[in-house]
C-alpha positions in Angstrom: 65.0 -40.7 -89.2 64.6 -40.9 -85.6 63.3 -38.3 -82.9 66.0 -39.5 -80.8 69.3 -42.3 -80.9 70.6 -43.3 -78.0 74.2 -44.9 -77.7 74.1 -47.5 -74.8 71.8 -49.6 -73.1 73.1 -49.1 -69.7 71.1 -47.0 -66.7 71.8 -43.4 -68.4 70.5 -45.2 -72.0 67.7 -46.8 -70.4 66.7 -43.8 -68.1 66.5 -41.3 -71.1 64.3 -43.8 -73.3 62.2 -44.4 -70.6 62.2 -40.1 -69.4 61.3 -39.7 -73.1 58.6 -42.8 -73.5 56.9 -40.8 -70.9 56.6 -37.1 -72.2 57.0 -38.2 -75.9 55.0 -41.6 -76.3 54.6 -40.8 -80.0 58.3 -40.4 -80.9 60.6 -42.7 -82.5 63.1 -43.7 -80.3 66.3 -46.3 -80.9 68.9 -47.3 -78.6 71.8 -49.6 -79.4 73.6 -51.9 -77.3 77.1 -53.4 -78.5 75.7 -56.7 -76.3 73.3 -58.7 -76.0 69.4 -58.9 -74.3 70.1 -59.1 -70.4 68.5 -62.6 -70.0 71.6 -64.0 -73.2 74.3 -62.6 -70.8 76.7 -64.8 -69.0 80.0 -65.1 -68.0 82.1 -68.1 -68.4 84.0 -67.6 -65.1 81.0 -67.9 -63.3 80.0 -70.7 -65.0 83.1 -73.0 -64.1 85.9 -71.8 -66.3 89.2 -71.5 -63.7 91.1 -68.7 -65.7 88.7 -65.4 -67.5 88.9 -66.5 -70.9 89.0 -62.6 -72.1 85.9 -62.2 -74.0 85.8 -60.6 -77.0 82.4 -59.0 -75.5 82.7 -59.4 -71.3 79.4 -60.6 -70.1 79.5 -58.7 -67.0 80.1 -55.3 -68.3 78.4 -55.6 -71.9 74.2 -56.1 -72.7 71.6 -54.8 -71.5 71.8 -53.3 -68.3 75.7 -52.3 -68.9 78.0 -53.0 -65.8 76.0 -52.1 -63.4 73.5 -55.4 -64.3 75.5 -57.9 -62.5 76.5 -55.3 -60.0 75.0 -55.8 -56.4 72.8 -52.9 -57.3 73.7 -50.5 -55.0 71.4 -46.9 -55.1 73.5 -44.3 -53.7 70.8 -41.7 -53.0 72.9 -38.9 -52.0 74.0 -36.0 -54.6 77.6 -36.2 -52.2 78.3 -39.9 -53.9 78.6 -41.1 -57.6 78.9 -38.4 -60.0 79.0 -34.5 -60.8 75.5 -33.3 -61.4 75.7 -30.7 -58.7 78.1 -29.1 -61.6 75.3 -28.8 -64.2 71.9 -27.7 -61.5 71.4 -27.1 -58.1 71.8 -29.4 -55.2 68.4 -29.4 -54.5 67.3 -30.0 -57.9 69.5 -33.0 -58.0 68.0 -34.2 -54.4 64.7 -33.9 -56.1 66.4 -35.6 -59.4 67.5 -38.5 -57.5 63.9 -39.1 -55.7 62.5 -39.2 -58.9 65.1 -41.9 -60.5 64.9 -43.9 -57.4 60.9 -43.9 -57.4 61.1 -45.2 -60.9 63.4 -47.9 -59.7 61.2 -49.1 -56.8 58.0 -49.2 -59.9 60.4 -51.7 -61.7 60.6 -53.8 -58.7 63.7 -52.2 -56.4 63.5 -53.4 -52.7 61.7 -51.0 -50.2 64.7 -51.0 -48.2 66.9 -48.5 -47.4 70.1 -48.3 -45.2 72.1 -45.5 -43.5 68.7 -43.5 -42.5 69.6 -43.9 -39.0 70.9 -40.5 -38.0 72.3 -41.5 -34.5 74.1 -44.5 -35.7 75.8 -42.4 -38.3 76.8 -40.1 -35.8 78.3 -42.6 -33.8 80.6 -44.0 -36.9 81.4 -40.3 -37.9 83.2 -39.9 -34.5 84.8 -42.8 -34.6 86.2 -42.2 -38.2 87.4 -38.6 -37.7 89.2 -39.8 -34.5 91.0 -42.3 -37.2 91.6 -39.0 -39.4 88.9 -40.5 -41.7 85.8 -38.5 -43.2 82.5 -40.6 -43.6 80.2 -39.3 -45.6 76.5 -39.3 -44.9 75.1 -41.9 -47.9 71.7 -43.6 -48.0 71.9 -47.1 -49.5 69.1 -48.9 -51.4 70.7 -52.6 -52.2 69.3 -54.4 -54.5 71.4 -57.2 -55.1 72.6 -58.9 -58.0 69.9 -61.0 -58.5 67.3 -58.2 -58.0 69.0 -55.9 -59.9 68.8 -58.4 -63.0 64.7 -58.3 -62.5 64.4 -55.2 -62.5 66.7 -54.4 -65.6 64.9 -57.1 -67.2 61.5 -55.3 -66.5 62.8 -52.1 -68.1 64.0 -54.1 -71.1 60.4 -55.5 -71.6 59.3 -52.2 -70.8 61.0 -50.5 -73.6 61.4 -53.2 -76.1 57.3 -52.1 -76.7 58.1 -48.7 -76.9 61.4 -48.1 -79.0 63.8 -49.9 -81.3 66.6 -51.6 -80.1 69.5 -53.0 -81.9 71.5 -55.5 -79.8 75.1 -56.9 -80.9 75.4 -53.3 -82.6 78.5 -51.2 -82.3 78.5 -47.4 -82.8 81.4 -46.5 -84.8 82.0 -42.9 -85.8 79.8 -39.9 -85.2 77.8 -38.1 -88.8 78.7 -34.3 -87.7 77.7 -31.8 -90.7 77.9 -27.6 -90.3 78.4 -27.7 -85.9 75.3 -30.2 -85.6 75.2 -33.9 -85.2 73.3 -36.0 -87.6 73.6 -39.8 -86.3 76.1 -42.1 -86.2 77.5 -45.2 -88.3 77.2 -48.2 -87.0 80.6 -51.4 -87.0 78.5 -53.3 -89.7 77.9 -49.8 -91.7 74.3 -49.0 -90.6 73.5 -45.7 -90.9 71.4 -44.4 -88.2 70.0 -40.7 -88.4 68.2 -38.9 -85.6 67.8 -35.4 -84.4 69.1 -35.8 -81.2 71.7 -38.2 -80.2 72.6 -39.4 -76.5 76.0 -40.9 -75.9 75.7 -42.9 -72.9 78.5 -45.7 -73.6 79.2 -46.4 -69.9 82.9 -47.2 -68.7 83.2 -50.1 -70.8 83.2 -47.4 -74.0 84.7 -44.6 -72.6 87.4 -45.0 -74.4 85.5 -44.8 -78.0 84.1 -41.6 -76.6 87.2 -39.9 -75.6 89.3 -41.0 -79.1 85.4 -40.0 -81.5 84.8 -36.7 -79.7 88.6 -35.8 -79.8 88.0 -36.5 -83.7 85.0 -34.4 -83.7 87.1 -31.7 -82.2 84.5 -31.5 -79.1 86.2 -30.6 -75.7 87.2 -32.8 -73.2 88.8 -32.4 -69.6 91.0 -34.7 -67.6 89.0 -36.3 -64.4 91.3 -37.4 -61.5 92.6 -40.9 -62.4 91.8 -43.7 -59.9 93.3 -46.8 -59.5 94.0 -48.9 -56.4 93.2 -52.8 -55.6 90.2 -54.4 -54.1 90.6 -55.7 -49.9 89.0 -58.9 -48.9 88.3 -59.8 -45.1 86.4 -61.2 -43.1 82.9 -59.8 -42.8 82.6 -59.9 -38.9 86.0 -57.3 -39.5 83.3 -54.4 -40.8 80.3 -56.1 -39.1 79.7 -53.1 -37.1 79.9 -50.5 -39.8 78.2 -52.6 -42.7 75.1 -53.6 -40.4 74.2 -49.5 -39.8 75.6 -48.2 -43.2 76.0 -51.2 -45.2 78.0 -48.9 -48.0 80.2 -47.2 -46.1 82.2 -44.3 -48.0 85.4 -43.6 -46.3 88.0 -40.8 -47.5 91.2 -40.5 -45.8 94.2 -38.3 -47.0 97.5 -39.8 -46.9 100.2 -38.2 -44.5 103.6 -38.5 -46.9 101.6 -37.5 -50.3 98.6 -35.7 -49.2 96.4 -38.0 -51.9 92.7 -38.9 -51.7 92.3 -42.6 -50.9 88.5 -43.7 -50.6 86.2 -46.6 -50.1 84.2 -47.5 -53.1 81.5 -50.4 -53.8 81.3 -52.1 -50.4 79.7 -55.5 -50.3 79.1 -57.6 -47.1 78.7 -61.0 -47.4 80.0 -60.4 -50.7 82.3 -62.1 -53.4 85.3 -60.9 -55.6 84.6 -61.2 -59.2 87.1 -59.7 -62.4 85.9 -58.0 -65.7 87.8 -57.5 -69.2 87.8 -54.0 -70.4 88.5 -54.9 -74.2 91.6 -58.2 -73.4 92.6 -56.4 -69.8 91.3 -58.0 -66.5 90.8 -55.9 -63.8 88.6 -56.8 -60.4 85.2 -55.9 -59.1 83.1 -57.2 -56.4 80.0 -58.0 -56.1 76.9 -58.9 -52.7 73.4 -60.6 -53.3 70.1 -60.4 -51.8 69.8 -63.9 -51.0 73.7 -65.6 -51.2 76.3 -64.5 -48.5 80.4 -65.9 -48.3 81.8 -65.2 -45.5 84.1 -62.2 -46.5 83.4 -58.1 -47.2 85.3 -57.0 -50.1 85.5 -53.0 -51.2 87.6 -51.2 -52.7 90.6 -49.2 -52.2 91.1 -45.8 -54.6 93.9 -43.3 -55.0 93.2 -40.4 -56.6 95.4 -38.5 -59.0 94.8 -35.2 -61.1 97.1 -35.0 -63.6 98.7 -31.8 -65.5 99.5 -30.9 -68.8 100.5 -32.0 -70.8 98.9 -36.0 -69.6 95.9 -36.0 -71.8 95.1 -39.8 -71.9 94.3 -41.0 -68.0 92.0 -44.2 -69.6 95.4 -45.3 -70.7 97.3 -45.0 -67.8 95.0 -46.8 -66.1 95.0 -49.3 -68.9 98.8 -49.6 -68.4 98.9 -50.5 -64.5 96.2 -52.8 -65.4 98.4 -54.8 -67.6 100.9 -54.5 -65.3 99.2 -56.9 -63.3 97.9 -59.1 -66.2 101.4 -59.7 -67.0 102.7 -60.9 -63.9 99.6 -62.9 -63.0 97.8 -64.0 -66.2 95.1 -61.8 -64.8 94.2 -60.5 -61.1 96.8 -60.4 -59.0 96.1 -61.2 -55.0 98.6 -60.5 -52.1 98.4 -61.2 -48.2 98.5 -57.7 -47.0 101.3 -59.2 -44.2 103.5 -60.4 -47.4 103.4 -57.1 -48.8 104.5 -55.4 -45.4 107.1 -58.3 -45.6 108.3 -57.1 -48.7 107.7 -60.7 -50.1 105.5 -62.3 -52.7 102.3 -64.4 -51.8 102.1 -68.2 -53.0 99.3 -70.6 -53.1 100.7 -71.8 -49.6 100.8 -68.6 -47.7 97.5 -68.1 -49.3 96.4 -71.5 -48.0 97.7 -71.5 -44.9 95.2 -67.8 -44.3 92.5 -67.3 -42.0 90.5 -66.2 -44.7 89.7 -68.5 -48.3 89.9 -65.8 -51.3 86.0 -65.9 -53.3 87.9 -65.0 -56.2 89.9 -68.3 -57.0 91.0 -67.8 -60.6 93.2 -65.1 -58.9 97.2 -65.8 -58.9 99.2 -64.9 -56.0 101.9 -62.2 -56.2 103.2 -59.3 -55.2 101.6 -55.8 -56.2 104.7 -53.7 -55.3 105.7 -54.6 -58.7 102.8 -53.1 -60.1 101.3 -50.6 -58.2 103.3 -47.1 -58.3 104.9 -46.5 -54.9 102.8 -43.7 -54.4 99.5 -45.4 -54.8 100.8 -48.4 -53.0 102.0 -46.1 -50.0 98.7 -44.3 -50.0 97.0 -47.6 -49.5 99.0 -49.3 -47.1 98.2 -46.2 -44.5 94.8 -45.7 -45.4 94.4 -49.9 -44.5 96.0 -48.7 -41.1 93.4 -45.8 -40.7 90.7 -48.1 -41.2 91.7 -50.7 -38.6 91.6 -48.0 -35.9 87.8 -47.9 -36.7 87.7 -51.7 -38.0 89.9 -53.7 -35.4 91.4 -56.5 -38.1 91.5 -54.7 -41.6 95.5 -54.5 -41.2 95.8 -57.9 -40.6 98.5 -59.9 -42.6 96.1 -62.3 -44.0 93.7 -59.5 -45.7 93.8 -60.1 -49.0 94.2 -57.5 -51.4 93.3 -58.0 -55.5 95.0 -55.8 -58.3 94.2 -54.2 -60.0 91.1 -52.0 -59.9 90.7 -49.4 -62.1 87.6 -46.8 -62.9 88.1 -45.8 -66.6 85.5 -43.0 -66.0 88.2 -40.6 -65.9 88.1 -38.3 -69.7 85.0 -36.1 -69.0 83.5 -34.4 -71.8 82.6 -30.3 -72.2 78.9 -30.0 -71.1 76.2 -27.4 -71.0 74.4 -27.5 -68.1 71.7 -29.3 -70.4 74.7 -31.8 -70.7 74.7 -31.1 -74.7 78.1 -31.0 -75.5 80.0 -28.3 -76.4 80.6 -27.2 -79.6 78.4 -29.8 -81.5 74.9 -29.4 -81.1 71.9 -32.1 -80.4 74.7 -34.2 -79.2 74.7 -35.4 -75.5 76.4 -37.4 -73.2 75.8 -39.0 -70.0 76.2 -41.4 -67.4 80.1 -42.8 -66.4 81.7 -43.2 -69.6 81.2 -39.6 -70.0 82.5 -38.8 -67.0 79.8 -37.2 -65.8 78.5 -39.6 -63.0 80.4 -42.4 -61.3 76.9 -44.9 -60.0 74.0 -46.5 -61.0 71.5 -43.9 -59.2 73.6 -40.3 -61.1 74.0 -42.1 -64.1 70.4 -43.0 -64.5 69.4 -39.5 -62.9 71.8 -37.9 -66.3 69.7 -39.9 -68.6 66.6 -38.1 -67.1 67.6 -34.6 -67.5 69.1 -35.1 -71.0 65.9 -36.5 -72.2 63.9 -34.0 -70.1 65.8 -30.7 -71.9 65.2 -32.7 -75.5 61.6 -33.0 -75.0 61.3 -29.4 -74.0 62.8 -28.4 -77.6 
């Protein structure tokens, strides 16, 4: 019998052991991650291999650190960007929230250095973008980097691994719920593990297990806004002016013949293109480093959609676009944004013959109209014409766009404000998978306040 078990070693997981390490040193604590200790994970892609070879586990969203470990460790610390905890406090409590994660962070090793604090630069950008019909919001970066990112995880996992129990290569499998009040869970290899309080903090990579257990369980869920779009690759001299003041620069623009929200999400100057597998589907990421640069900027591109009733399962639908792409192209899918104008499909020659060499070369050329709803895809292709007005060269025909790119953060559970669930009690959930936060600096912020309301029962 545990104090407290935690589902998910990711920031929310490793935020609440730590939160509760802190004002509970005495309890017992476990946390279990379905991968492995952050120094064992790799990815074959990165290691050579030409095509992803479709882990049964992916390296880059599984293990300790979850997805955000081989991110380029971006701190958004802003309550505007990367999640919903305004919903469940104040703003200023957040504010105060955040300051508090992001001290922890820098005592684990984060850089001291912080862009976007210059107020007159912003300024300057924010008139440029609402002449373009674009709204920038105000969002303090702390980059880390990949490779920075990794030391710091690691000193949290050597942190805790003192502390706590942790169970690597473990897979929570069904939730013990007896008389309104959770009681552990069972583990894939039939562990039983029994605690009095249980985080779920599964990250993206297991939001689907959350959303299909809690619908079991009979505990409520709502539909987020689905977002799915493709990733843009250009040349980093293209948002050299924007990325050198702001380096993350979050962008929304409305589209004129739907009237949906397309944003800017995960920027990375200097950056490379990299892809995941969510469970046999390949979608694309990207990812900057401290002390690496290519020559290209990659972000991404997101359309929003809210769905009605009686849509109940937006992880899926994102899912199926996903595989529309994986059909077609084996995996990621990449398109010269001229040949898509052109109503035509790349090849390996067009994409040759560019003024820009794709960092993602396990990527097979194509044509995205074939998978990308026309909606979405007309969203895009006028919010990529927005952007050049502030970003002379983003609507050239030889930016390369990657498909797709999906955020399967989207089924959002029924929280109190403590973020217990509702209905079943002693049973939380945090971080993305949860849909509660959509970053590294909210989701590590939920972890906090979930283990700061259990300590105070």
């Amino acid at each position: 019998m545990y104090n407290v078990a935690i589902v998910g070693g990711g920031p929310a997981g490793i935020f609440a052991a730590l939160e509760i390490m802190k004002l509970k040193p005495d309890w017992k604590v476990i946390l279990v991650e379905k991968g492995v200790q952050i120094e064992k994970r790799k990815c074959l892609l990165r290691e050579g291999y030409e095509k992803c070879p479709s882990c049964k586990k992916c390296g880059l969203l599984c293990g300790w650190g979850g997805a955000g470990a081989f991110s380029d460790g971006k701190l958004t610390l802003t309550p505007d960007v990367g999640g919903h905890l305004t919903d469940y406090m104040s703003r200023k409590s957040v504010e105060e929230l955040i300051k508090y994660t992001d001290d922890i962070y820098l005592n684990f090793g984060a850089t001291d250095e912080v862009f976007g604090t210059n107020r007159e630069a912003f300024a300057d950008l924010e008139r440029q973008a609402v002449l373009a019909e674009l709204k920038l919001v105000h969002s303090p970066v702390r980059h880390l980097g990949t490779e920075r990112s990794l030391n710091v995880l690691k000193n949290m996992q050597d942190y805790l691994d003192k502390k706590i129990t942790i169970l690597y290569d473990t897979i929570a499998d069904c939730l013990i719920v007896e008389n309104g009040s959770v009681k552990g869970f069972i583990t894939k290899n039939n562990q039983k593990i029994e605690a009095e309080h249980i985080i779920i903090a599964p990250g993206r990579e297991g939001a689907d297990w959350l959303t299909h257990e809690f619908a079991k369980n009979k505990i409520g869920m709502v539909n987020n806004a689905v977002d799915v779009g493709v990733r843009v690759e250009l040349p980093a001299p293209v948002f050299e002016p924007i990325t050198t003041k702001l380096y993350e620069s979050k962008l929304i623009y409305h589209s004129p013949t739907f009237g949906d929200e397309v944003r800017t999400f995960c920027m990375n100057p200097y950056g490379e293109v990299v892809t995941e597998n969510y469970s046999g589907i390949s979608t694309v990421n990207g990812h900057s480093y401290a002390n690496y640069r290519t020559a290209n900027t990659n972000f991404a591109l997101l359309v929003s959609e809210k769905f009605t009733e009686p849509f109940k399962e937006p992880i899926a639908y994102g899912q199926h676009v996903a595989r529309l792409a994986n059909m077609l192209a084996g995996g990621v899918l990449v398109q010269r944004f001229g040949d898509l104008l052109d109503g035509r499909r790349s090849t390996p020659e067009r994409i040759k013959n560019s003024t820009i060499t794709p960092t993602l070369s396990c990527a097979t050329p194509g044509d995205l109209s074939l998978v990308l709803p026309y909606r979405q895809m007309t969203a895009i292709i006028e919010m990529l014409h927005a952007l050049d007005k502030i970003a002379p060269g983003t609507a050239s025909r030889y930016t390369l766009l990657y498909g797709v790119e999906v955020k399967f953060y989207s089924a959002r559970v029924k929280l109190t404000n403590d973020l217990e669930t509702e209905g079943v009690k002693n049973l939380y959930a945090i971080g993305d998978g949860a849909g509660v936060t959509r970053g590294l600096i909210q989701a590590s912020a939920s972890g906090i306040h979930a283990a700061r309301i259990i300590c105070s029962k």
